[in-house]
C-alpha positions as CSV (number, residue, x, y, z in Angstrom):
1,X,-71.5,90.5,-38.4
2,X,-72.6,87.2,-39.5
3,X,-71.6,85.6,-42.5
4,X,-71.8,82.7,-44.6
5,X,-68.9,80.9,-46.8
6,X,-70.6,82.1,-49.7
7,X,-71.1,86.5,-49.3
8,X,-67.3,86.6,-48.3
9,X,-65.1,89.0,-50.9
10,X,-61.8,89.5,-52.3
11,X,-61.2,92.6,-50.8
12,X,-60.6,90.6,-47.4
13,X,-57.9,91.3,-44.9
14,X,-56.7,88.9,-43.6
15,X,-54.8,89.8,-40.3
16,X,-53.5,86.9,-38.1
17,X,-52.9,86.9,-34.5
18,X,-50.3,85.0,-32.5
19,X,-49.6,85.3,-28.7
20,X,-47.4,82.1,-28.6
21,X,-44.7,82.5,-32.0
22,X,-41.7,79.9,-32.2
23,X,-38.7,79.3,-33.7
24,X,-39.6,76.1,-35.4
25,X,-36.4,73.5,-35.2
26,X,-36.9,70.5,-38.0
27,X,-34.0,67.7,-37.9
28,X,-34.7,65.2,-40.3
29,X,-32.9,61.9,-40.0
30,X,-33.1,58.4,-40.5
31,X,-33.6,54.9,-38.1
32,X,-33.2,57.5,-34.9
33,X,-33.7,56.4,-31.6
34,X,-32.7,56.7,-27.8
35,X,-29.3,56.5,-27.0
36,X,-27.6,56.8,-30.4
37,X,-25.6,59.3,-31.7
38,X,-26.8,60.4,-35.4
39,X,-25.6,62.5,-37.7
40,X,-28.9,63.7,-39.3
41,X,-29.8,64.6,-43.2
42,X,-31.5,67.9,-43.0
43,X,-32.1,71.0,-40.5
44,X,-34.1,73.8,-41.0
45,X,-34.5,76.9,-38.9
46,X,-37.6,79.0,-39.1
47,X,-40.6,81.8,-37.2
48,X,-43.5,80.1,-36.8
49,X,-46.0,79.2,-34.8
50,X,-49.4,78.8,-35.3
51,X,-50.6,82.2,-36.6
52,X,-47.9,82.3,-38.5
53,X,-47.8,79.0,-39.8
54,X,-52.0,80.5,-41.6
55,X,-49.7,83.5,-42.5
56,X,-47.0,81.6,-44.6
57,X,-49.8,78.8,-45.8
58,X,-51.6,81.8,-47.3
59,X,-48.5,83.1,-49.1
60,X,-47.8,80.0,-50.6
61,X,-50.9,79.7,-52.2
62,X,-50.5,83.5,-53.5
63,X,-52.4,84.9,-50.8
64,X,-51.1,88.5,-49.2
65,X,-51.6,88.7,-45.4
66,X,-50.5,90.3,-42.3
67,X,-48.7,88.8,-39.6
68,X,-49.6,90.2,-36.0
69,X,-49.4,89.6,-32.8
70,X,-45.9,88.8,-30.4
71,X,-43.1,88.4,-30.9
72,X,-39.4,88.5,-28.8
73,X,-37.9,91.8,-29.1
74,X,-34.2,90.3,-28.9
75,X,-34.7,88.0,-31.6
76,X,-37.5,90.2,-34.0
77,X,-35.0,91.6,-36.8
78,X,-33.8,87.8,-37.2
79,X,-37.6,87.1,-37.7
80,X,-38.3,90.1,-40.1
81,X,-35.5,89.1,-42.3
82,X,-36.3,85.5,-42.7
83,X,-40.1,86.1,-43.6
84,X,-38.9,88.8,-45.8
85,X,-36.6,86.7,-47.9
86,X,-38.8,83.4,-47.8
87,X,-42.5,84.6,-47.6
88,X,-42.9,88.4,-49.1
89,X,-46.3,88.5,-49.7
90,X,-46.8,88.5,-45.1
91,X,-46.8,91.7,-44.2
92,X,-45.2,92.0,-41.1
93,X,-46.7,94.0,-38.3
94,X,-45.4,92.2,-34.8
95,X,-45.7,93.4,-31.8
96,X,-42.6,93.3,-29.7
97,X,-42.4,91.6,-26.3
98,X,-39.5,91.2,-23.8
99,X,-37.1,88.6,-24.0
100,X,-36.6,85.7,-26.7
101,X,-39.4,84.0,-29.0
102,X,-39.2,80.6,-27.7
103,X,-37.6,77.7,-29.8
104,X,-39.9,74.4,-30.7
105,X,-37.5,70.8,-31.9
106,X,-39.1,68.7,-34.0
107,X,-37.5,65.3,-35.1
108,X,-38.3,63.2,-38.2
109,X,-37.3,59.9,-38.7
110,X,-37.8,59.4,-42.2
111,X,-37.1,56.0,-42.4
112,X,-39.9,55.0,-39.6
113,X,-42.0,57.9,-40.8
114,X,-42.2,59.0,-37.4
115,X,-41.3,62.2,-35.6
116,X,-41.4,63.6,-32.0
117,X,-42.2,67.1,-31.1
118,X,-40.1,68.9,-28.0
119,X,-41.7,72.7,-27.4
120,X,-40.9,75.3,-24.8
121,X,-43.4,77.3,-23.1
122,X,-43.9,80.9,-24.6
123,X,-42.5,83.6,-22.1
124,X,-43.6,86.5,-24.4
125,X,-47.6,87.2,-22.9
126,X,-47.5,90.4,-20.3
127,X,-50.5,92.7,-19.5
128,X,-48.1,95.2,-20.9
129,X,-47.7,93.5,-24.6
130,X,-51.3,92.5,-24.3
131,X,-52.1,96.3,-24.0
132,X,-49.5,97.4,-26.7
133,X,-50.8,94.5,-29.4
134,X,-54.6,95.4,-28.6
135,X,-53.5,99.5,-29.5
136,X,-51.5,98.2,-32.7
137,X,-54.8,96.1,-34.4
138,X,-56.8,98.5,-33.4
139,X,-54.8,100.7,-35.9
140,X,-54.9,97.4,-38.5
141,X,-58.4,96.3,-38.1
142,X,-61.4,97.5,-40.2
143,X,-64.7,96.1,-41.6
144,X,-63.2,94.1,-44.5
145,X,-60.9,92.5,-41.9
146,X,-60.7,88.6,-41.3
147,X,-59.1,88.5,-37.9
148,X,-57.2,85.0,-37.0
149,X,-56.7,84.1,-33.5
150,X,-54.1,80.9,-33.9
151,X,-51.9,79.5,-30.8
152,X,-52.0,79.0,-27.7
153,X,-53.2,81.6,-24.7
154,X,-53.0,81.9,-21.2
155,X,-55.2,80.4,-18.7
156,X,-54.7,82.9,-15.9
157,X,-55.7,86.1,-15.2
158,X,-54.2,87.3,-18.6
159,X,-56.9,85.8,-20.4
160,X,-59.9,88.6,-19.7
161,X,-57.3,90.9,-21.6
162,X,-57.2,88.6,-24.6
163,X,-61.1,88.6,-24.4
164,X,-61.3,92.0,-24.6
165,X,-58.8,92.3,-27.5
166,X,-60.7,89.9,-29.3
167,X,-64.4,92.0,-28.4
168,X,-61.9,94.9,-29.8
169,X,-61.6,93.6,-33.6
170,X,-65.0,91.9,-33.5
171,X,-66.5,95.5,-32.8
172,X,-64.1,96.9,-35.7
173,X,-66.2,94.9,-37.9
174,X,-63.9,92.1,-38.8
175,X,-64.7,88.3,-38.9
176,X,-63.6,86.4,-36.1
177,X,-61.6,82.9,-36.7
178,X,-60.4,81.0,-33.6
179,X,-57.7,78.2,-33.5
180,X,-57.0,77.4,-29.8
181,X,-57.4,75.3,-27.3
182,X,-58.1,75.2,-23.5
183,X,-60.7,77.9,-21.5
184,X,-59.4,80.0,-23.9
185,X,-61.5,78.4,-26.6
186,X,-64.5,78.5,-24.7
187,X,-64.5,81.2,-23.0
188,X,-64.0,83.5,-26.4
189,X,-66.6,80.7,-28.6
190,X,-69.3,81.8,-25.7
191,X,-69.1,85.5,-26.1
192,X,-71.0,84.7,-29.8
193,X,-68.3,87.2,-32.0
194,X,-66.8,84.4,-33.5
195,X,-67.2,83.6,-37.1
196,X,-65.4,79.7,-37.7
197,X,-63.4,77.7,-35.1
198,X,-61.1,75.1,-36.2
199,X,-61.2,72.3,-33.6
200,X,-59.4,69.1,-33.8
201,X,-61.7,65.7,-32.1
202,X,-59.9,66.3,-29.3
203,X,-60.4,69.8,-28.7
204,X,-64.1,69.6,-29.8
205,X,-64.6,67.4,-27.3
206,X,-63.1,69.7,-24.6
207,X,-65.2,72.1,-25.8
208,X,-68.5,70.7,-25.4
209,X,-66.9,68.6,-22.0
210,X,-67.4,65.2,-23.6
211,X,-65.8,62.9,-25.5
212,X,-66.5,62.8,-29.2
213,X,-66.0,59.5,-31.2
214,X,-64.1,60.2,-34.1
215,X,-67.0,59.5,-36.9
216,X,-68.9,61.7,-39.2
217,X,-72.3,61.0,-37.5
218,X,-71.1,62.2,-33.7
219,X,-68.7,64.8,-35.3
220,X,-71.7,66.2,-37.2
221,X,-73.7,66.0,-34.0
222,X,-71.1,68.1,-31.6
223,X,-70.2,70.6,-34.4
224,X,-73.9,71.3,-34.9
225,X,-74.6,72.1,-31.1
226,X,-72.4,75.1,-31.6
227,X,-73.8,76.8,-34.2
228,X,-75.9,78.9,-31.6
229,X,-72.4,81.1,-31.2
230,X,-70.1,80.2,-34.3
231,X,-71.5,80.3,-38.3
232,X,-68.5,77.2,-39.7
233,X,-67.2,74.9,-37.5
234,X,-64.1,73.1,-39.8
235,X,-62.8,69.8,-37.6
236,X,-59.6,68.5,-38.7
237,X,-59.1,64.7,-38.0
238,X,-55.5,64.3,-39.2
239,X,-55.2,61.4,-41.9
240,X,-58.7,61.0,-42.0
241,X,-59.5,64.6,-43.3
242,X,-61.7,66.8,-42.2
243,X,-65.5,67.6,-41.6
244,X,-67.2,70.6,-42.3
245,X,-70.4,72.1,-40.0
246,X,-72.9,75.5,-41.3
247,X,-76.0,75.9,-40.5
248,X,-77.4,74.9,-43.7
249,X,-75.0,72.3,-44.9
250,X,-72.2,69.9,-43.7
251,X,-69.7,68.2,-45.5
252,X,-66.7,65.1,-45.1
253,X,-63.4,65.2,-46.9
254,X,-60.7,63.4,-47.2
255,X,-57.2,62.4,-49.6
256,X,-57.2,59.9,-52.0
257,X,-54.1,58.0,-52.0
258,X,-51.5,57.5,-49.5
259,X,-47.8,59.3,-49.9
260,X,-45.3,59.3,-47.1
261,X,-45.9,62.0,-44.3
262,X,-43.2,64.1,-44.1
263,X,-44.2,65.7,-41.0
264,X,-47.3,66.7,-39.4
265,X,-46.3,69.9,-37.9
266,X,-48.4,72.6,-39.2
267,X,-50.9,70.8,-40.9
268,X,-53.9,71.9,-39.6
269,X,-52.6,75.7,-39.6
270,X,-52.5,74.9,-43.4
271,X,-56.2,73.2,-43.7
272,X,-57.3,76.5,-42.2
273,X,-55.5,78.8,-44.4
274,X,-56.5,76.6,-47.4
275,X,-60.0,76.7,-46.2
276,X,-60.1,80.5,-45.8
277,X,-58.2,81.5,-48.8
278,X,-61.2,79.4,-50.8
279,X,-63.9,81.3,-48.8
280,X,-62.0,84.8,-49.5
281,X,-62.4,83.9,-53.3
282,X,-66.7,83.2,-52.7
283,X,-66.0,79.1,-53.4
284,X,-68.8,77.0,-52.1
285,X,-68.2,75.2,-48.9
286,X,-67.5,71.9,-50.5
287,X,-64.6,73.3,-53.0
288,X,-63.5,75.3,-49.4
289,X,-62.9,71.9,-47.9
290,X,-61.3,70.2,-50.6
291,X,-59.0,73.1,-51.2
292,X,-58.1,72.8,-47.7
293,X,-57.0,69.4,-47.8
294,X,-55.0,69.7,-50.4
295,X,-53.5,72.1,-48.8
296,X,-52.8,70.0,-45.4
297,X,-51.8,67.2,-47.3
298,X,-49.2,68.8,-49.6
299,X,-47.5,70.2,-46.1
300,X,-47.4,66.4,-44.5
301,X,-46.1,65.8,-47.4
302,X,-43.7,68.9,-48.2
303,X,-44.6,69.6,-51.0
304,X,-45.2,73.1,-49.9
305,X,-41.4,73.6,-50.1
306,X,-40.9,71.9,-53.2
307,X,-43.9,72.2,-55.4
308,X,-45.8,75.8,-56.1
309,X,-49.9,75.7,-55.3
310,X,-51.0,75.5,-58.8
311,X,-49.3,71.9,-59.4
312,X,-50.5,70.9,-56.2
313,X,-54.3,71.4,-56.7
314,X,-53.9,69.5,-59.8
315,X,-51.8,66.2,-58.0
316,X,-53.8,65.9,-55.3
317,X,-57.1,63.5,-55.1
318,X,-60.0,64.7,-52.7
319,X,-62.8,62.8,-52.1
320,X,-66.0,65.4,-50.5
321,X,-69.2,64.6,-50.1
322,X,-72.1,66.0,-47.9
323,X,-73.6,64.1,-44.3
């Protein structure tokens, strides 16, 4: 079913969906570099991944959710505990694969504000988990459900199975939202079920099989050749915001003010979430997009971990206006 920003409700589900999860390894130091040895300021430990990255965006801002997809069966009560004690408005309704959920390292030099990213390919995806998570949303997935497809997917010949779990939910009723990359992204964006896509430039461009210059004319241009098969592209471009794509509007958004990043890891999953929550609560497009930027920039900045939502939509600046 088709829909617009503005005839969503607040009796929405949302459910997301993550084939690649992660432990998520921060170090935060400072003036780090090759060869040295460091002892570093701060280390946190935590699931993630992008799914649930949406998932824990949406608590934060008050939202309740559930929390689907994979995850490592040897390592899934270590999971449940930690979302349970940091983030109890997820719901969590995994579905266990074989083996270990991978572990991503991120490093932050705070002093450069800089960081590097190190991640491990995901081991989890089987024909046999595929089968096993398809059976468990179809027992989750309704009419009133916004499904959110986030993370990385296989290229090979797992990927008709993913297709088919995603025709699975669409025909349940529920709103499709995509956040991925690769033949993956087309391949699902040209069936038609999906609802919004969250591209970056880069991924945009692979998309359409171009490059895109990052600018609000071209961007405006690319997202509106795909509005044939999707109703709202969102298109994050990092520190220069975000633009917005519908049918009958389009919009460009960005922070007023610059604060030190803190890290960038996550920040999109966050404009999404920040963007949907908005939607879920019938705000116009424009106020959807500057919600969502407020909440990308308080996670660069980490505020998300210090600060609740309600202080942050009142400290943060956000310039929209329509192209």
């Amino acid at each position: 079913m088709r829909m617009s920003g503005k005839s969503t409700r607040r009796d929405l589900s949302i459910i997301t969906v993550g084939l690649s999860p992660a432990w998520d390894i921060t170090c935060c130091g400072r003036n780090l570099d090759w060869g040295l040895h460091k002892y570093i300021d701060e280390q946190t430990i935590r699931p993630a991944g992008k799914a649930l990255n949406v998932s824990k965006a949406l608590a934060w801002m008050g939202q309740r959710n559930i929390a689907a997809g994979l995850w490592g069966r040897n390592d899934y009560q270590q999971m449940l505990t930690a979302v349970r004690s940091l983030w109890p408005l997820i719901t969590v309704k995994m579905t266990t694969a074989a083996g270990d959920t991978r572990q991503n390292v991120t490093v932050v030099d705070t002093a450069k504000d800089r960081d590097m990213h190190l991640r491990n390919r995901s081991e989890l995806v089987s024909r046999a988990a595929l089968r096993r998570l398809r059976a468990d949303l179809d027992a989750l997935v309704g009419k009133s459900s916004v499904c959110v497809f986030a993370g990385a997917m296989p290229e090979d010949e797992l990927l008709p199975d993913i297709v088919r779990m995603v025709e699975s939910c669409h025909r349940r009723g529920a709103k499709i939202v995509l956040d991925t990359s690769g033949p993956a992204l087309r391949e699902i964006v040209d069936t038609g079920w999906v609802w919004l896509i969250k591209p970056n430039v880069r991924e945009l461009g692979e998309l359409l099989g171009e490059n895109v210059e990052d600018n609000s004319a071209a961007l405006l241009r690319a997202g509106r050749r795909l509005l044939e098969k999707v109703d709202v592209v969102l298109i994050s471009r990092g520190r220069k915001g975000a633009v917005l794509v519908m049918r009958q509007s389009a919009w460009q958004g960005r922070c007023r003010g610059y604060r030190k990043t803190r890290s960038t890891v996550g920040c999109g999953d966050y404009l999404l979430a920040g963007f949907l929550k908005a939607l879920c609560e019938n705000c116009r497009p424009e106020l959807a997009l500057k919600s969502a930027l407020k909440v990308a920039a308080a996670r660069a900045w980490g505020w998300d971990e210090r600060k609740a939502w309600p202080q942050v939509q009142k400290q943060i600046a956000v310039g929209v206006t329509r192209i």
